[in-house]
C-alpha positions in Angstrom: -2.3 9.1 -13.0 0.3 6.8 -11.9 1.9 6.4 -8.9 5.1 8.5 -8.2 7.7 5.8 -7.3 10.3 7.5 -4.9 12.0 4.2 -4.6 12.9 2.7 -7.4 16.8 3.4 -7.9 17.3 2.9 -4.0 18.3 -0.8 -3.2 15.3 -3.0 -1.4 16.7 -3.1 2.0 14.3 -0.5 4.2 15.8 0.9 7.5 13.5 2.9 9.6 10.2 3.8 9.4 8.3 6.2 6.4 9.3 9.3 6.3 5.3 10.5 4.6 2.2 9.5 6.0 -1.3 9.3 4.1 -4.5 7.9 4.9 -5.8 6.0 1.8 -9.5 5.5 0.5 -9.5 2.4 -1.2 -10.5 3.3 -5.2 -10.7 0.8 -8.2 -9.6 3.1 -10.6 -6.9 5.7 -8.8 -3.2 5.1 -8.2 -2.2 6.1 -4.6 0.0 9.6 -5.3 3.3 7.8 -4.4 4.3 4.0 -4.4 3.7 3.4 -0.4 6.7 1.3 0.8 4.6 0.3 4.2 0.9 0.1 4.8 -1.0 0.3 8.2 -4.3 -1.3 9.1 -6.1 -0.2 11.6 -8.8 -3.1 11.2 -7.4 -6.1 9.5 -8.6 -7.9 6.8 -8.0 -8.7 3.0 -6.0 -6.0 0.9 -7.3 -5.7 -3.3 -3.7 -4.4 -4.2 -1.2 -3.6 -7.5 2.4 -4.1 -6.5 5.0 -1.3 -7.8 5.3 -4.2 -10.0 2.1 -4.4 -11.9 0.9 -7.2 -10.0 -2.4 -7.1 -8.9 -3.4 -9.9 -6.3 -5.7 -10.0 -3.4 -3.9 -10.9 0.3 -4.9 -13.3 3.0 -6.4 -12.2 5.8 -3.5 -9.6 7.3 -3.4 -8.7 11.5 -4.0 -4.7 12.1 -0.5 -3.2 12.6 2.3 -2.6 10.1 3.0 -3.8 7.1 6.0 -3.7 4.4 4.8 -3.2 0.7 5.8 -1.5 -2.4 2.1 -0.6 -3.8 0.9 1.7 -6.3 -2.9 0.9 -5.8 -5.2 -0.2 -3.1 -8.3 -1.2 -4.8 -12.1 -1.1 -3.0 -13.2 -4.0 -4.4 -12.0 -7.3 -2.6 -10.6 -5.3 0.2 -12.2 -5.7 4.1 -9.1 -4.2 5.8 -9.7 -0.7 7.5 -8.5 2.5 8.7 -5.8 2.2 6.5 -2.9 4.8 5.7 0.2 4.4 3.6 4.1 5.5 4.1 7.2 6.1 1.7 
């Protein structure tokens, strides 16, 4: 199932935080239920990811903390990161 994109008539300035919070499992296979517009790592690492784009890519090494990102997938594979949860 793809991911619902919330977002995608609104311009791509962000103000503020997200409004929806969900801790994320990373999964090869499954779509996040929404595309997260900001990502929180609790332990940081490298993020497996597909961009609301279609991109799929692997970060650098990212700090804990937050992060802004329009994703529709976090994959397992490839990813180290931890104690991660996902806003829109």
């Amino acid at each position: 199932m793809s991911a619902k994109n919330d977002f995608h008539n609104r311009p791509g300035t962000r103000a503020g935080g997200p409004s929806n919070l969900a801790r994320v499992t990373p999964d090869d296979s499954a779509d996040l239920s929404h595309v997260s517009q900001w990502i929180f790592l609790g332990t940081g690492g490298a993020l497996k990811v597909t961009t609301a784009g279609g991109q799929t890519l692997t970060t650098p090494e990212l700090p804990p903390g937050w992060h802004l990102m329009e994703l529709s997938r976090i994959h397992a594979t490839g990813t180290t990161a931890g104690a991660i949860m996902v806003g829109w």
